[in-house]
ZALUMSE-535434 format. One record per residue: residue number from 1; x, y, z of N, C-alpha, C in turn; chain; residue in three letters. Coordinates in steps of 0.001 Angstrom, whole numbers, plus 524288, in hexadecimal, padded with zeros to 5 digits. Each point is the difference from the previous one (the first is absolute). Example, Ala and Ser with C-alpha at 12.3 -4.5 7.8 and 13.67 -1.06 7.14 Angstrom:
<rec i="1" n_px="83386" n_py="7E9C6" n_pz="81E78" ca_px="7FC86" ca_py="804A6" ca_pz="80000" c_px="80384" c_py="804B0" c_pz="80000" ch="A" aa="ALA"/>
<rec i="2" n_px="7FEA2" n_py="8041A" n_pz="7FD30" ca_px="80334" ca_py="804A6" ca_pz="8003C" c_px="7FCFE" c_py="80442" c_pz="802DA" ch="A" aa="SER"/>
***
This chain:
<rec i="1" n_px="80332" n_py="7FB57" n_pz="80000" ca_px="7FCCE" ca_py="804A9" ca_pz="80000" c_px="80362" c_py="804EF" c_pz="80000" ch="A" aa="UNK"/>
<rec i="2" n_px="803ED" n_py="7FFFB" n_pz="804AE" ca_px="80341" ca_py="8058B" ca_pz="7FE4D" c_px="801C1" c_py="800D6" c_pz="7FA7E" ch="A" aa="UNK"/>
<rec i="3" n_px="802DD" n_py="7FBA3" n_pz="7FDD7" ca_px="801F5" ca_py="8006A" ca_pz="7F911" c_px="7FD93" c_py="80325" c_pz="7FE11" ch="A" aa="UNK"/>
<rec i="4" n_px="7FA30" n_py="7FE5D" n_pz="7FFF2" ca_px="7FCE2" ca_py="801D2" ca_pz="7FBB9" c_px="7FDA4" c_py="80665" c_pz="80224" ch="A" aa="UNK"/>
<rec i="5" n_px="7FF3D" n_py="80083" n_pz="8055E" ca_px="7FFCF" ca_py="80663" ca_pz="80063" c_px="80434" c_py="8015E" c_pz="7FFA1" ch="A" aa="UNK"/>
<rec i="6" n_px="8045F" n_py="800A4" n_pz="8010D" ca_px="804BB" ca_py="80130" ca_pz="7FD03" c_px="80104" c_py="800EA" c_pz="7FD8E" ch="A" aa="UNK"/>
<rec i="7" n_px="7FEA4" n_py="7FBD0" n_pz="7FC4E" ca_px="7FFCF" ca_py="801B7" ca_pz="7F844" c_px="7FBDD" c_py="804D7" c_pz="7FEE8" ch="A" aa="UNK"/>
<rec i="8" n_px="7FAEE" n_py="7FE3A" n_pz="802D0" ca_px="7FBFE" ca_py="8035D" ca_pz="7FCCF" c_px="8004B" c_py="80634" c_pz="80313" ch="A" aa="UNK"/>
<rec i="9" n_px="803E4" n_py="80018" n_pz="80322" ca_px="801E2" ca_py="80609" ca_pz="802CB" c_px="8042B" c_py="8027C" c_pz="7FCCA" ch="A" aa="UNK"/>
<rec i="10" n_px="80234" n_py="7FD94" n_pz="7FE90" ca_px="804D6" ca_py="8008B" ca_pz="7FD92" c_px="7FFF2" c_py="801A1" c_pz="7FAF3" ch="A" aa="UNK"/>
<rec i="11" n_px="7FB21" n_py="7FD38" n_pz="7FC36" ca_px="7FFC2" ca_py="80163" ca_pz="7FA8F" c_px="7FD3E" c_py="8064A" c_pz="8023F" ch="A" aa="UNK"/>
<rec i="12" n_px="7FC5E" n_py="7FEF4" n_pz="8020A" ca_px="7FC36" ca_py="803D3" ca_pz="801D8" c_px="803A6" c_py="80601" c_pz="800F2" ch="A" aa="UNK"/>
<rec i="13" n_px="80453" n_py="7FE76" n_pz="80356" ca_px="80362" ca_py="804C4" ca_pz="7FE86" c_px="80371" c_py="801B8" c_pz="7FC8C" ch="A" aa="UNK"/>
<rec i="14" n_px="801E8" n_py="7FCB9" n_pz="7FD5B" ca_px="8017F" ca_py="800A8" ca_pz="7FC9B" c_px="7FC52" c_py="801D6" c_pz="7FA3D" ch="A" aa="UNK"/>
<rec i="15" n_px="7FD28" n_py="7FFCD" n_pz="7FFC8" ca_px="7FD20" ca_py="7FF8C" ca_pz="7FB34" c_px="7FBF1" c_py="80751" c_pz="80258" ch="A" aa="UNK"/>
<rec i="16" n_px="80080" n_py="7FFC3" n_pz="80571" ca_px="7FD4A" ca_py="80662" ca_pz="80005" c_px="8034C" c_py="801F1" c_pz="80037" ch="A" aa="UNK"/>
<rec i="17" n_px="80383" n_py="80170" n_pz="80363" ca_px="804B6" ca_py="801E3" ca_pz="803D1" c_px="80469" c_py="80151" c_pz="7FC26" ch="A" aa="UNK"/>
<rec i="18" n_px="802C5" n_py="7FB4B" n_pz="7FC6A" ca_px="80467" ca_py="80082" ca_pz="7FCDB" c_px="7FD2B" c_py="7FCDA" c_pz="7FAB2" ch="A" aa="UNK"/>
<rec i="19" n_px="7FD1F" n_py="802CD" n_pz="7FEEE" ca_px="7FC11" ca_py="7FFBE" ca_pz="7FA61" c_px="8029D" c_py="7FB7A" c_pz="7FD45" ch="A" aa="UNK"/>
<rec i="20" n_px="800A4" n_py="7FB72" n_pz="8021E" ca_px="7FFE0" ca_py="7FC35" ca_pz="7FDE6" c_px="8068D" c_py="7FE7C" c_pz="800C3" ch="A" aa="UNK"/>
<rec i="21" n_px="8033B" n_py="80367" n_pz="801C1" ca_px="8059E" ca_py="7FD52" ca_pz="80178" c_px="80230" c_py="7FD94" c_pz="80513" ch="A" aa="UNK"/>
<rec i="22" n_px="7FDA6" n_py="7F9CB" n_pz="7FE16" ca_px="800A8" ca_py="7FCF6" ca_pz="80495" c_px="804D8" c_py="7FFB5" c_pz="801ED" ch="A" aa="UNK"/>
<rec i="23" n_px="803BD" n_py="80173" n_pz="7FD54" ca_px="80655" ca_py="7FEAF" ca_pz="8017E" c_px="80157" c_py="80260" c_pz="802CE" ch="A" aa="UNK"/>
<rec i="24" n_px="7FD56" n_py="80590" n_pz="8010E" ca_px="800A6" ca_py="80529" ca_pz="802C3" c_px="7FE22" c_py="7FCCB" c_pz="80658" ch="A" aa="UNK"/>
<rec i="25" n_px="7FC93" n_py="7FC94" n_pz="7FFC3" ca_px="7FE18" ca_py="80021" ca_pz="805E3" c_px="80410" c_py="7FD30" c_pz="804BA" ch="A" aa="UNK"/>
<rec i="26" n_px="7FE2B" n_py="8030A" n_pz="803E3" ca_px="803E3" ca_py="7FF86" ca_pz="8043F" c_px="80078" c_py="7F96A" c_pz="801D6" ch="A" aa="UNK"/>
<rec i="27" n_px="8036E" n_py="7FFA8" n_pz="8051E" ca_px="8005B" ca_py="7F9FA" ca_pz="803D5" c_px="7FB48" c_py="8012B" c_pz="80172" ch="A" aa="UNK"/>
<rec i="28" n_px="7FF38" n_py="7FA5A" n_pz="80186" ca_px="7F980" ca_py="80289" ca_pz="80263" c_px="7FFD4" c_py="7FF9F" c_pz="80467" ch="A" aa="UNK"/>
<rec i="29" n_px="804DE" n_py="80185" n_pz="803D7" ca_px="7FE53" ca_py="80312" ca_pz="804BC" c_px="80311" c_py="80650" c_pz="7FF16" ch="A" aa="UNK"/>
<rec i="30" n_px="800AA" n_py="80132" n_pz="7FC5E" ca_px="801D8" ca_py="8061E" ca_pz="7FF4D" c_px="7FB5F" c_py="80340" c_pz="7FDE4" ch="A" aa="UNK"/>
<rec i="31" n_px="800CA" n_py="805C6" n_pz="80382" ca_px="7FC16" ca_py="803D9" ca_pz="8010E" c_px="7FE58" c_py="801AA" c_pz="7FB7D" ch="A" aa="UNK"/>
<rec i="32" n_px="7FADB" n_py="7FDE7" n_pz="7FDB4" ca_px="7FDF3" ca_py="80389" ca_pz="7FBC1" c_px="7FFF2" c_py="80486" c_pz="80056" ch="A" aa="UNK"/>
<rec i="33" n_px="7FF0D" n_py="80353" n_pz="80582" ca_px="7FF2D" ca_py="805F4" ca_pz="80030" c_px="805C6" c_py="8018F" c_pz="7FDF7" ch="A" aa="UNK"/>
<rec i="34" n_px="8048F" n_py="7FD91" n_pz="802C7" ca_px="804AF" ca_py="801C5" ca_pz="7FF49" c_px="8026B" c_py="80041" c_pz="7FB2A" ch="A" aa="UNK"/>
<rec i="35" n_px="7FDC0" n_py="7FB04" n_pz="7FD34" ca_px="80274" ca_py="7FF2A" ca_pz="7FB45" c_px="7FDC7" c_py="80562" c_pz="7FCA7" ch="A" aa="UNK"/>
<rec i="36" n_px="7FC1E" n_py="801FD" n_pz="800A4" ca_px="7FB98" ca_py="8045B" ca_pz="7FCBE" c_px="7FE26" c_py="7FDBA" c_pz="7FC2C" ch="A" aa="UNK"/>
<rec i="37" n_px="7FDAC" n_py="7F9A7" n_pz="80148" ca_px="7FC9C" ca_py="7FDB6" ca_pz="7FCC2" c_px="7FA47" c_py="800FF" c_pz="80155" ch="A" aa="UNK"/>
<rec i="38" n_px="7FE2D" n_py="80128" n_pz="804E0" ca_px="7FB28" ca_py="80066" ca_pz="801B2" c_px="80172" c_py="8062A" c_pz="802E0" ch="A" aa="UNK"/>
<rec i="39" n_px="7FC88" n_py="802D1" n_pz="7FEB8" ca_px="7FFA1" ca_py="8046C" ca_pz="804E2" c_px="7FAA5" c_py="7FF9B" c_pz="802DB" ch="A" aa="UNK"/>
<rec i="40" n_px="7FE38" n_py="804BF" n_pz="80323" ca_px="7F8BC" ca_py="80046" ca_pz="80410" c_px="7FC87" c_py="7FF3E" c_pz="7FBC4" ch="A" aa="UNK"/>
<rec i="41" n_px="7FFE4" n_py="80137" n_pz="7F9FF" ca_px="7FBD2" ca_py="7FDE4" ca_pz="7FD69" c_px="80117" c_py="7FBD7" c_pz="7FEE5" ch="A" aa="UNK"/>
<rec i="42" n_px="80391" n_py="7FE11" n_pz="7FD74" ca_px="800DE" ca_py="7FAF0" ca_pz="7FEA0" c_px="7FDEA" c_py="7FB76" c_pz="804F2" ch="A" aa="UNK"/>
<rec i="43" n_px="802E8" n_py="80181" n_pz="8049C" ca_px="7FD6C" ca_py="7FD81" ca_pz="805CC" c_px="7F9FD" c_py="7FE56" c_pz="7FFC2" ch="A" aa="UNK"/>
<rec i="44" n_px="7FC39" n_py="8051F" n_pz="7FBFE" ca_px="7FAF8" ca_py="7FEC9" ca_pz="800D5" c_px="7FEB8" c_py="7FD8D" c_pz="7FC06" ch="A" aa="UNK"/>
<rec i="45" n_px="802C1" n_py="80012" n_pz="7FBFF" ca_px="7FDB3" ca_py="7FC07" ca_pz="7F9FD" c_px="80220" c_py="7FA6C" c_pz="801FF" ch="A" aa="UNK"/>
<rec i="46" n_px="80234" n_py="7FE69" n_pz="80396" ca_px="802EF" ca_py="7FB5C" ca_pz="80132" c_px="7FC90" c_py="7FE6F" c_pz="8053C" ch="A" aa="UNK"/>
<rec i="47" n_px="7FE88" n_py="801C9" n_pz="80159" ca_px="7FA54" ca_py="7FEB4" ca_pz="8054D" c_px="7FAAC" c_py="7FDCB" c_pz="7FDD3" ch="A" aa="UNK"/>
<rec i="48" n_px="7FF91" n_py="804F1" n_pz="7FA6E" ca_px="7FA21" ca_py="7FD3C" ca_pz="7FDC2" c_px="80214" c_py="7FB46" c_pz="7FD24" ch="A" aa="UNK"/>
<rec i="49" n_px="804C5" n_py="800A4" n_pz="7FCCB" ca_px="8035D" ca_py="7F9AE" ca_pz="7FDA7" c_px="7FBD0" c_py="7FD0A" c_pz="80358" ch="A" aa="UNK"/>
<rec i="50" n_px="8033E" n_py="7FF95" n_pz="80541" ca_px="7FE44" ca_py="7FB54" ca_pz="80322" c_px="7FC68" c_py="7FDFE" c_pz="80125" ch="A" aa="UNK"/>
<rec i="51" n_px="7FBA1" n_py="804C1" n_pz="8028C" ca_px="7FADB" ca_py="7FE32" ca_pz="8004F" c_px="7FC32" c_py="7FDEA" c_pz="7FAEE" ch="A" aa="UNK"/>
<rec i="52" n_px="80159" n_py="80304" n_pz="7FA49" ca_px="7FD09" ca_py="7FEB9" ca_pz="7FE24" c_px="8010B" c_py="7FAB4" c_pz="7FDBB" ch="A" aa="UNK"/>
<rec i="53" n_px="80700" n_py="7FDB9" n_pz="7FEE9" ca_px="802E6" ca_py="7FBCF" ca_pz="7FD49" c_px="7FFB3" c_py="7FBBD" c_pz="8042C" ch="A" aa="UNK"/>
<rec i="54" n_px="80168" n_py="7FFCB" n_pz="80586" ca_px="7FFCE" ca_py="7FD7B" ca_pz="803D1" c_px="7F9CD" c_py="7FE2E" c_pz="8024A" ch="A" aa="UNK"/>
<rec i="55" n_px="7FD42" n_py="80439" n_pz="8003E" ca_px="7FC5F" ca_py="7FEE1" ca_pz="802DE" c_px="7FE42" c_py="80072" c_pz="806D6" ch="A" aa="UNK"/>
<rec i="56" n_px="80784" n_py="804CC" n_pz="80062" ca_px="7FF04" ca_py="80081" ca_pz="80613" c_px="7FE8B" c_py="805A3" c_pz="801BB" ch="A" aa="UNK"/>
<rec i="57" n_px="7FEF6" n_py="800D7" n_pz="804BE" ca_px="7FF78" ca_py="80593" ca_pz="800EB" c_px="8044E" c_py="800F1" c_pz="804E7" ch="A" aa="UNK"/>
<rec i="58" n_px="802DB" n_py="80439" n_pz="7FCA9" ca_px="804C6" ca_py="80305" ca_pz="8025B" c_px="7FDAA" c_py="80506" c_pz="80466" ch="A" aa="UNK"/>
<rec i="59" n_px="8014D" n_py="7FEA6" n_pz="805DC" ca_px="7FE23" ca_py="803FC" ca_pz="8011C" c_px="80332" c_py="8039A" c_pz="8021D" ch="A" aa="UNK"/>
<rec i="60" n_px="7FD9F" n_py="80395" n_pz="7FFFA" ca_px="8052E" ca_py="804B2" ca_pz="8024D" c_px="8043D" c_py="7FF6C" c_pz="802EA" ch="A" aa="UNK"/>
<rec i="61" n_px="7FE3C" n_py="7FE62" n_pz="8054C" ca_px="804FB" ca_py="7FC91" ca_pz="801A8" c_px="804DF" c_py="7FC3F" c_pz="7FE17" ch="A" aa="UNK"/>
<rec i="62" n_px="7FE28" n_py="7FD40" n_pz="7FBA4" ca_px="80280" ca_py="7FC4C" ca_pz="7FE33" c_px="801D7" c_py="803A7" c_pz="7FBA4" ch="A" aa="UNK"/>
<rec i="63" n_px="8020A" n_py="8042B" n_pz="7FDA7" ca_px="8028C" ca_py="80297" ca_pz="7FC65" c_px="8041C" c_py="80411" c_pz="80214" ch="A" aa="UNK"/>
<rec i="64" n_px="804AC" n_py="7FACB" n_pz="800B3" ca_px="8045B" ca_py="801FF" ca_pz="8043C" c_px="80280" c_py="7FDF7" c_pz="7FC04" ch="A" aa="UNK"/>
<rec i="65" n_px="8066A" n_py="800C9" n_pz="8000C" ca_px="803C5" ca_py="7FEAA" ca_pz="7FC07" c_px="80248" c_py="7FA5E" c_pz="8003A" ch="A" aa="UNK"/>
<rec i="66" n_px="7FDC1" n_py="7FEB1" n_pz="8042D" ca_px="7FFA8" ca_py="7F924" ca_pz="800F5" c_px="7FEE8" c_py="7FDE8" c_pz="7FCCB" ch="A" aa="UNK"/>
<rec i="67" n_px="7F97B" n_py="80174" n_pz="7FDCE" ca_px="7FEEC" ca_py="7FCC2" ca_pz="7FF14" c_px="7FF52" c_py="80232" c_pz="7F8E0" ch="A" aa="UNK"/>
<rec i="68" n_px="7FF83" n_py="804DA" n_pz="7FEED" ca_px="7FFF0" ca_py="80291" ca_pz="7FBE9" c_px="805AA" c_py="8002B" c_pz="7FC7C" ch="A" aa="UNK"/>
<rec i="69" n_px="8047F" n_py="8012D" n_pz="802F5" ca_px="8039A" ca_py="80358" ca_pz="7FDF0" c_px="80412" c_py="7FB7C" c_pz="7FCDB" ch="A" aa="UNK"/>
<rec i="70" n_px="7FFE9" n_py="7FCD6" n_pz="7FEB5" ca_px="8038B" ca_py="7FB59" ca_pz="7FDC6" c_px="7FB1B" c_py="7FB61" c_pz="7FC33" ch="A" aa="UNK"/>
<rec i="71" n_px="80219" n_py="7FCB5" n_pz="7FCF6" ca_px="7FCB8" ca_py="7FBD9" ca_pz="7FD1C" c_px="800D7" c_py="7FCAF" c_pz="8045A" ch="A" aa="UNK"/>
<rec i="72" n_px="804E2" n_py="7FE32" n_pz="8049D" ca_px="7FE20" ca_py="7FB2B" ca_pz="802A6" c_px="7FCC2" c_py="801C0" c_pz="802C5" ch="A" aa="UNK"/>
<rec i="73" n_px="80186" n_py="804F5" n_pz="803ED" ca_px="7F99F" ca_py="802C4" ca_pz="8025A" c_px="7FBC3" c_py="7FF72" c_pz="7FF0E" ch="A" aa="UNK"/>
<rec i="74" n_px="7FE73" n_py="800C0" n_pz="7FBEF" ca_px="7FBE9" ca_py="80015" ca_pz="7FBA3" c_px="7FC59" c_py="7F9C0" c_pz="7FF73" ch="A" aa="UNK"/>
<rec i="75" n_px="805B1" n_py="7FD4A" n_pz="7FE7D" ca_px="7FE25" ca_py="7F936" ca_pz="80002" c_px="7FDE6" c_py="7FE56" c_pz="80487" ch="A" aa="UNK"/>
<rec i="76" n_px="80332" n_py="80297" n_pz="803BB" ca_px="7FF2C" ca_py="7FD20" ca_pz="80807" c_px="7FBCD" c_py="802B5" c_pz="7FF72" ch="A" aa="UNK"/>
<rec i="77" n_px="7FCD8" n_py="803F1" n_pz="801A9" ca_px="7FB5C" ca_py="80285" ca_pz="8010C" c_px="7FBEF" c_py="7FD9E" c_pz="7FB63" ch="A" aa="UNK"/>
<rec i="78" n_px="80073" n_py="7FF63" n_pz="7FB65" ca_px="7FCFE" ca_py="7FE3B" ca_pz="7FE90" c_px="7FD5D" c_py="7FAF8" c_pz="80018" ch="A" aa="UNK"/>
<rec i="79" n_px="8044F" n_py="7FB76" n_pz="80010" ca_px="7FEE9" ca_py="7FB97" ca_pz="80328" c_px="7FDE5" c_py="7FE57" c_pz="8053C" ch="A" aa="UNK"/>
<rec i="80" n_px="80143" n_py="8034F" n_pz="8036E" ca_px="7FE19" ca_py="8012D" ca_pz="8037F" c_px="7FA68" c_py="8015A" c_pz="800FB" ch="A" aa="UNK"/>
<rec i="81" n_px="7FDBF" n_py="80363" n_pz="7FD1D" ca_px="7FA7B" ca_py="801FA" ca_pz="7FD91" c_px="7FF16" c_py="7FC14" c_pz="7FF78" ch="A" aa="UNK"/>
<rec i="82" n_px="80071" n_py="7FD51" n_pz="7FA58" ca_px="7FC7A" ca_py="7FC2C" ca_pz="7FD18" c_px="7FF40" c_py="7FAE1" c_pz="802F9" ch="A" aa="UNK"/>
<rec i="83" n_px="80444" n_py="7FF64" n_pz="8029E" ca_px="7FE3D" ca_py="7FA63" ca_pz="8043A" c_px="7FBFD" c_py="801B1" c_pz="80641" ch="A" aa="UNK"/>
<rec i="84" n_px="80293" n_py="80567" n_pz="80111" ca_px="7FA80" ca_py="8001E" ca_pz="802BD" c_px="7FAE7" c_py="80283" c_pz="7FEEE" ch="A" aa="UNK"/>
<rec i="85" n_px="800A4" n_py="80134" n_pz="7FB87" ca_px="7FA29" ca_py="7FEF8" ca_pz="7FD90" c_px="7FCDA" c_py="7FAA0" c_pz="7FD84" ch="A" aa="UNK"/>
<rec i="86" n_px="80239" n_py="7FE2F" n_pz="7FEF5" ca_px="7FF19" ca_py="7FA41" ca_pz="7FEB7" c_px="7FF0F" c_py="7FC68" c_pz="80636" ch="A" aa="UNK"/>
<rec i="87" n_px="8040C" n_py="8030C" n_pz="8035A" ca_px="7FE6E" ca_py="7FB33" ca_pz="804A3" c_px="7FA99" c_py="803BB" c_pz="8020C" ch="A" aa="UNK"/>
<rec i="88" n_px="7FDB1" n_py="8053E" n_pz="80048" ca_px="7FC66" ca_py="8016E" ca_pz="8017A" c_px="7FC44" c_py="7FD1E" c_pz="7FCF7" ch="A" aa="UNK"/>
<rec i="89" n_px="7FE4C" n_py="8005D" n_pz="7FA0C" ca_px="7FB32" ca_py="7FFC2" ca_pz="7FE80" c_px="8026A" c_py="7FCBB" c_pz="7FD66" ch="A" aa="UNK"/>
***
């Protein structure tokens, strides 16, 4: 399950972020903010990404650089989501 959010985070930034230059994308625990692949809007086109591609809801609290600011971040929080939404309903 991580692989594949991984992958589908990864094209996902690459393909908005660096208009399609995947080679450009970072390790995936290095700082998207830092790299100046994502900036505060990008932060919010990458929140609805999730909810609407994932199926989870990000809530305010949870949009800390933990869990936002990197693709493994990104992978861990999202996995995280989708299994406890799945173990809820």
């Amino acid at each position: 399950m991580h692989d594949q959010i991984r992958n589908e985070l990864r094209e996902f930034i690459g393909d908005n972020y660096l208009f399609g230059d995947h080679d450009r994308l970072p390790d995936d625990e290095a700082s998207l903010l830092e790299e100046g692949i994502v900036d505060s809007t990008g932060v919010l086109e990458l929140i609805e990404f999730l909810e609407d591609h994932f199926g989870i809801v990000v809530g305010e609290s949870e949009t800390v650089f933990e869990n936002l600011g990197s693709v493994g971040g990104l992978t861990r929080f999202v996995a995280s989501k989708t299994l406890a939404e799945q173990t809820v309903g």
